[in-house]
C-alpha positions in Angstrom: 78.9 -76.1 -14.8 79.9 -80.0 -16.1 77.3 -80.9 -13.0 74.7 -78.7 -14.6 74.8 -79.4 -18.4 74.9 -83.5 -16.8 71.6 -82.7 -15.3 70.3 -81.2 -18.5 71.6 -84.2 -20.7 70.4 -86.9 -18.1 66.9 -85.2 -18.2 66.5 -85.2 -21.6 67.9 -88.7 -22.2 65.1 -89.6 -19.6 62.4 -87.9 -21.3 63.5 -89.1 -24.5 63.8 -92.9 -23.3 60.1 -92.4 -21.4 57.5 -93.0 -23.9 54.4 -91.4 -21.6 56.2 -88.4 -21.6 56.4 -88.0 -25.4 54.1 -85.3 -26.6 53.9 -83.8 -23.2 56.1 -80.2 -22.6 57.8 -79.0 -19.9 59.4 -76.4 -18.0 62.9 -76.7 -16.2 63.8 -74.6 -13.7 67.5 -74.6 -11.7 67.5 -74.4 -7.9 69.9 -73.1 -5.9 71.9 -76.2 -5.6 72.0 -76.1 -9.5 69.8 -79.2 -9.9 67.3 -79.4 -12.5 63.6 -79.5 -11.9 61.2 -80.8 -14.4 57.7 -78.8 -13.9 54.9 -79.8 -16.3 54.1 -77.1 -18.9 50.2 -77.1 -18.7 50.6 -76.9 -14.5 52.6 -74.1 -15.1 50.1 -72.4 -17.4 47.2 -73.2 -15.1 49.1 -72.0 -12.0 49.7 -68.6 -14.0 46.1 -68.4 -14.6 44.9 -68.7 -11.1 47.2 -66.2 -9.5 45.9 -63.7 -12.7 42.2 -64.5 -11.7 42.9 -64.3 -7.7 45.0 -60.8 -8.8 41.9 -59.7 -10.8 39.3 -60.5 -7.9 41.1 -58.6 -5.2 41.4 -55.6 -7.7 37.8 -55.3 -8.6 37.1 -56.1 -5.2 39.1 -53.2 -4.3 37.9 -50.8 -6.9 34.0 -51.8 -6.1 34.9 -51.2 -2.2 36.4 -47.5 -3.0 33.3 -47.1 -5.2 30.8 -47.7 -2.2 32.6 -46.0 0.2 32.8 -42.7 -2.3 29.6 -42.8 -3.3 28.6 -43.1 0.8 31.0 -39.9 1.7 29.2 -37.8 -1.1 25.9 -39.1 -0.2 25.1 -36.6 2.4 26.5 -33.8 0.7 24.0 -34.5 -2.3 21.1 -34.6 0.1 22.3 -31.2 1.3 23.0 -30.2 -1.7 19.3 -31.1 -2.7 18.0 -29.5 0.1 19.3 -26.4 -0.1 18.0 -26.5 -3.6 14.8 -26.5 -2.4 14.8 -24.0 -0.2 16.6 -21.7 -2.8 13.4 -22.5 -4.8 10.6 -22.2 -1.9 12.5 -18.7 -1.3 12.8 -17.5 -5.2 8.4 -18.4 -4.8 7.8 -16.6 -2.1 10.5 -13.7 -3.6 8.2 -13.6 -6.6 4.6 -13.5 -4.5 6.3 -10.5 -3.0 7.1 -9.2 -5.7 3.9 -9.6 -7.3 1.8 -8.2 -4.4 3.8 -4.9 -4.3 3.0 -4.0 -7.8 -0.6 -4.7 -7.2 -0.1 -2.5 -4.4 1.8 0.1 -6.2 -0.7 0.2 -9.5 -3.9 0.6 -7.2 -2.0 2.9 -4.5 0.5 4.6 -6.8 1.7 7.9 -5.7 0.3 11.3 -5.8 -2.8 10.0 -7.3 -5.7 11.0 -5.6 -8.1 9.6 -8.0 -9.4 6.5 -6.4 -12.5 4.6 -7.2 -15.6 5.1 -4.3 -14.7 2.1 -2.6 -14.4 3.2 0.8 -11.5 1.9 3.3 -13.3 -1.0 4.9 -14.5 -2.3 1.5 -11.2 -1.9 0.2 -9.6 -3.9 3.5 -12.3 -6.4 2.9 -11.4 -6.4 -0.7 -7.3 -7.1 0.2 -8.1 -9.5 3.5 -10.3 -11.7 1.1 -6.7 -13.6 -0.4 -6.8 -15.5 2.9 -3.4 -14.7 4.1 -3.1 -13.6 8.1 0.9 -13.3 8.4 1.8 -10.1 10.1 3.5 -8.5 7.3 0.9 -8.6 4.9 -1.6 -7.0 7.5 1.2 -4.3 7.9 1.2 -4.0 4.1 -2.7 -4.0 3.9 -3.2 -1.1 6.7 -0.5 0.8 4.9 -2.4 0.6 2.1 -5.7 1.5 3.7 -4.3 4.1 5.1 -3.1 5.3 1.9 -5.9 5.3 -0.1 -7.8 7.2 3.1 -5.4 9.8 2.8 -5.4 10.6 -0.7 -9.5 10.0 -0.3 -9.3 12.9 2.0 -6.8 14.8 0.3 -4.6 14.8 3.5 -1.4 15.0 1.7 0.2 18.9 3.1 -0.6 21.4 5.3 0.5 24.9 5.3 2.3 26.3 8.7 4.5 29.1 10.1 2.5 31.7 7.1 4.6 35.1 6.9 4.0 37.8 4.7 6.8 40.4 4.5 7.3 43.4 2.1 10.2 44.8 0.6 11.2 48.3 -1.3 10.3 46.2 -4.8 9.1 43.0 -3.6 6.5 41.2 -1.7 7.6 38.1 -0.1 5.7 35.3 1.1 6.8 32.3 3.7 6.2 29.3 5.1 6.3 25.4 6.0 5.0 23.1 3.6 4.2 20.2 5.8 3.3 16.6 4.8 0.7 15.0 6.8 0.0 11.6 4.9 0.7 8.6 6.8 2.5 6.6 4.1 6.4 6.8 3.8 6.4 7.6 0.2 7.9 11.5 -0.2 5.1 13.6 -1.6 6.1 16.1 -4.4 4.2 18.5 -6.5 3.9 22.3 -7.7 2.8 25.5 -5.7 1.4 28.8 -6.3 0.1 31.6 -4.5 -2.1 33.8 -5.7 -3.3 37.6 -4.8 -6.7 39.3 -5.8 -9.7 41.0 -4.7 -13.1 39.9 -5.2 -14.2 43.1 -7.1 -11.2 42.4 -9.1 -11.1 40.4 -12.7 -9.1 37.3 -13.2 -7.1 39.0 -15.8 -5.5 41.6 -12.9 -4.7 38.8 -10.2 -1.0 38.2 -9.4 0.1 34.7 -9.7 3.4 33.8 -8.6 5.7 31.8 -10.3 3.5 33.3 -13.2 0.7 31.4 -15.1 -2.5 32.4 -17.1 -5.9 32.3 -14.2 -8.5 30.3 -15.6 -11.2 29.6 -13.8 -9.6 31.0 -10.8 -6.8 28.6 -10.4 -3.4 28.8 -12.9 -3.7 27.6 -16.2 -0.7 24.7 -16.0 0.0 23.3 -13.2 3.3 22.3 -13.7 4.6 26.0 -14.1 4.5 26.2 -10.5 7.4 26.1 -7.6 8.2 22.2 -7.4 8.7 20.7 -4.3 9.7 17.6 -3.0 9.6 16.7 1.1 9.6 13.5 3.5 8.3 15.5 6.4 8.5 19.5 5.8 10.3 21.9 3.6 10.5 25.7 4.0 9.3 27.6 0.9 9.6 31.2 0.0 7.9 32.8 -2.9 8.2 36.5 -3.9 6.4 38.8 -6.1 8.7 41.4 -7.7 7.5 44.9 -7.8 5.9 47.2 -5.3 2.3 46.0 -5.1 -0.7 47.3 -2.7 -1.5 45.0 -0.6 -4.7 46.9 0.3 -5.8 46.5 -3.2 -4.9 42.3 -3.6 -7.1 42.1 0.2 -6.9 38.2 -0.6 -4.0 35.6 -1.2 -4.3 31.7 -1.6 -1.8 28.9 -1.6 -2.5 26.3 -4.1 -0.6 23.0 -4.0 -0.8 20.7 -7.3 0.6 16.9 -7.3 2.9 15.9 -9.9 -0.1 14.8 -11.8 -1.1 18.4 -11.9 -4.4 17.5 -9.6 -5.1 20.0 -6.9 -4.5 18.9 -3.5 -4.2 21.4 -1.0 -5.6 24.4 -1.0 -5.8 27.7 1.8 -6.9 31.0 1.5 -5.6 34.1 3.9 -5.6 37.8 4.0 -2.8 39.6 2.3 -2.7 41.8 5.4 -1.7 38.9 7.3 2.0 39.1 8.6 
């Protein structure tokens, strides 16, 4: 300790005795050995500031360097990200073309309407081939259509098979298939009646079953009839109650009517027929 504060009083009375050193500060450090070291102030100070800058290059350094190699990890999942976006987008198009083209479809070939303009089928494929598209689902689309329109053109929408008539003690009772024979997958649905007269008798005395006012030979409102609804065939039974003569109603008809109350199937038998 005497050694040490000898050190500090011999290094002052040194500084103190040197006249260059006036005005000039220093730092004193004590080394192991407990001698005392004289370092100048502004070294010190400039030292300090060196190993700060060197410290603050090799950080930004660093943090650049993580920056670069983050932004090249999430570089490809950006691109992928983009591209899926695009596709999502090219698909949400082409959902919305599809879109568009079936309500076309469904306003010009809407179901159970028979009432088409007199373009005929080839005109009309003409018509829907002139858009300039040749993928094979729109040429499925386009014959399905085509072959819609025929149908309903033709008014091939049911046929009537397997015709029974059978009588009761107070009933008449006639049966049979309803069969649809339109090529489109659509269900077709509608009303039916069957009628019996005579030809020498007046409108006013045929029997129309479900019941409905004859004018003009047919029922008055269509939508009274039996409704029916089928994908391929249905079998339908329809009865008149009461005992009726047969040999005095020589005639029965089946009427079918689409939902739209338009007539579209229509057959006439004899009543005798069993």
């Amino acid at each position: 300790m005497d050694t040490f504060e000898r050190d500090i009083e011999r290094s002052h009375s040194k500084n103190n005795g040197d006249s260059s050193l006036k005005g000039n500060w220093s730092v004193l450090f004590v080394d192991e050995q407990g001698r005392v070291l004289r370092v100048n102030f502004i070294k010190v100070i400039v030292s300090l500031f060196f190993v700060l800058a060197i410290l603050s290059v090799l950080f930004i350094s660093c943090a650049i360097s993580f920056y670069f190699l983050r932004q090249n990890n999430t570089k490809p999942l950006k691109m992928r990200l983009e591209k899926l976006t695009n596709e999502n987008n090219l698909i949400k198009k082409e959902n919305e073309k599809a879109k568009a083209k079936l309500a076309l479809l469904n306003q010009l070939y809407s179901k159970d309407s028979p009432d088409f303009s007199g373009t005929s089928g080839l005109s009309k494929e003409k018509e829907l081939s002139g858009t300039g598209e040749k993928s094979f689902s729109d040429m499925a689309i386009k014959k399905e259509a085509i072959k819609k329109e025929n149908d309903f053109q033709n008014k091939k929408y049911v046929d009537i098979k397997d015709l029974k008539i059978s009588k009761g003690s107070d009933f008449t009772k006639i049966e049979f298939n309803i069969v649809k024979t339109a090529s489109s997958e659509e269900n077709v649905s509608g009303y039916i009646f069957v009628i019996l007269w005579s030809d020498t008798m007046d409108e006013k005395d045929w029997m129309v079953s479900p019941y409905s006012v004859v004018l003009d030979k047919k029922p008055a409102d269509p939508a009274k009839g039996q409704f029916f609804s089928i994908s391929r065939f249905k079998p339908v039974e329809i009865k008149f109650l009461g005992r009726i003569d047969l040999d005095k109603y020589t005639n029965a008809k089946i009427l079918v009517y689409s939902e739209k109350k338009e007539l579209i199937f229509e057959k006439v038998f004899p009543s005798s027929q069993g």
